[in-house]
C-alpha positions in Angstrom: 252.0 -30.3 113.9 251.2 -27.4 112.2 251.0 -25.7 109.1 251.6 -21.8 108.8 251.1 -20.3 105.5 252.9 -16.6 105.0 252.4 -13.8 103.1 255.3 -11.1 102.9 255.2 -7.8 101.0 258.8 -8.2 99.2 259.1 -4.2 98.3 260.5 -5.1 95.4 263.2 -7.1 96.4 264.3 -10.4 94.6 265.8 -12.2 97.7 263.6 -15.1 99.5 263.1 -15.2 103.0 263.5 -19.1 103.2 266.7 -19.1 104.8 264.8 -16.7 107.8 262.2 -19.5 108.0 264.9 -22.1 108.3 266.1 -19.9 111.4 262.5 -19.3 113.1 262.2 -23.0 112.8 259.9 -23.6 109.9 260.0 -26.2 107.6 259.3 -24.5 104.2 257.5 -26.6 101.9 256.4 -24.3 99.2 257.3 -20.3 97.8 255.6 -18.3 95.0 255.9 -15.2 94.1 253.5 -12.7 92.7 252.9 -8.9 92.3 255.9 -8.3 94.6 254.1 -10.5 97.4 255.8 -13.7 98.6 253.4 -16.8 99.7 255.2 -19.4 102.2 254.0 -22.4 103.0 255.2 -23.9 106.0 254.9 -26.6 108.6 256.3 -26.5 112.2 256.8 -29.5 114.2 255.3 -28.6 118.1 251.8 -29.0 119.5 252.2 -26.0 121.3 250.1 -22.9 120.0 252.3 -20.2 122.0 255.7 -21.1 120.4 254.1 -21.4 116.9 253.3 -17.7 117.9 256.5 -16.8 119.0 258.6 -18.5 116.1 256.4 -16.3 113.7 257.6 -13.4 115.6 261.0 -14.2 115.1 260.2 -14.5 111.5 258.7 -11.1 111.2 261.6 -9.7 113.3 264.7 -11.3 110.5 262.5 -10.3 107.8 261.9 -7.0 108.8 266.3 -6.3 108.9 265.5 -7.0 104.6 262.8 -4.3 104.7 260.3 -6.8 104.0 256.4 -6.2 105.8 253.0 -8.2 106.5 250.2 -7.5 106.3 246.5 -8.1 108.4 246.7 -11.8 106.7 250.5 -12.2 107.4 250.2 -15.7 108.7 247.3 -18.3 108.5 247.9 -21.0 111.5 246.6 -24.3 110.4 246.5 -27.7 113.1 247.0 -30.5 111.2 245.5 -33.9 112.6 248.4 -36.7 112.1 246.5 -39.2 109.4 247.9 -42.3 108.1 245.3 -42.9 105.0 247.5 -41.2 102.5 250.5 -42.4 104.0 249.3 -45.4 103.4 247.9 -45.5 100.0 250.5 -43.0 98.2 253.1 -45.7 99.8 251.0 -49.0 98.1 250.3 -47.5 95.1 253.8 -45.8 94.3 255.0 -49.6 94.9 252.5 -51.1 92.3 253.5 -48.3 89.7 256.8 -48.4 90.2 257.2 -52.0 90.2 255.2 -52.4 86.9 257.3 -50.1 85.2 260.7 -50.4 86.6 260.8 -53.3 88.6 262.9 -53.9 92.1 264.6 -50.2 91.6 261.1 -49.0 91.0 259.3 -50.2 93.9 261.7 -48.4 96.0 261.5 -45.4 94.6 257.5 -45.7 94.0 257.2 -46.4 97.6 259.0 -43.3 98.5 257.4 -41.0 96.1 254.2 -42.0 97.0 254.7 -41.8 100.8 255.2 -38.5 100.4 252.6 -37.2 98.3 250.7 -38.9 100.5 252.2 -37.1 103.4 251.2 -34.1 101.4 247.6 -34.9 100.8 247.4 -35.9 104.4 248.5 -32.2 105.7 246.0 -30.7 102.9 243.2 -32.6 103.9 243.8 -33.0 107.4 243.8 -29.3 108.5 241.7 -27.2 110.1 242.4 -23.4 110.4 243.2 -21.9 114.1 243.5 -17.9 113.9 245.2 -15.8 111.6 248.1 -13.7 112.6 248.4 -9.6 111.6 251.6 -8.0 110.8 253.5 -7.4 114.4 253.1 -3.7 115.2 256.2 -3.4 117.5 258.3 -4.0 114.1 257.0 -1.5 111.8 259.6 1.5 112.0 
């Protein structure tokens, strides 16, 4: 799996690109906005480097129709080691919590919510960066 983290020159434009992301294949996990720059946070499920690359083309190309641009950091390509430790832990302690306070209903839910913030801190901790992707060229008009 891998994590790609985006950043889009918005030119002043309100709309989000998310529903492009969805398109390319990304999974978006987190947006912010600031100073007319968009940050996307993404993960991609493939162990393939080349169609990680491609799919980020496609992403530049749909984003590019809404006059949106990158630039030399436009996407940061992250491998991401599957890990079960935070998994694990997030799931046991989300129980405990949840059963203290809410009982039955609130081990369920605990176990959930803590399965996947520790999904979460497994992707943040298990990473290590791969290359960094400039602004495609062959789009700018």
């Amino acid at each position: 799996m891998y994590k790609v983290v985006f950043k889009v020159f918005s030119n002043n434009s309100y709309i989000n690109s998310l529903r492009e992301l969805r398109k390319a294949g990304f999974i978006p996990i987190y947006f912010r906005r600031n100073n007319g720059i968009e940050e996307y946070t993404t993960l991609y499920n493939s162990n393939d480097i080349n169609e990680i690359k491609e799919a980020i083309v496609d992403f530049a190309y749909l984003i590019s129709k809404q006059g949106k641009s990158g630039g030399y950091d436009f996407a940061k390509i992250y491998k991401v080691e599957d890990k079960y430790i935070g998994k694990i832990a997030g799931g046991s302690l989300g129980a405990l919590l949840g059963f203290q306070f809410a009982g039955i209903a609130g081990l369920i839910l605990g176990t959930l919510g803590g399965i996947f913030l520790g999904e979460l801190f497994d992707i943040e901790y298990g990473q290590t960066l791969v290359g960094l992707v400039n602004w495609p060229t062959q789009l700018v008009s």
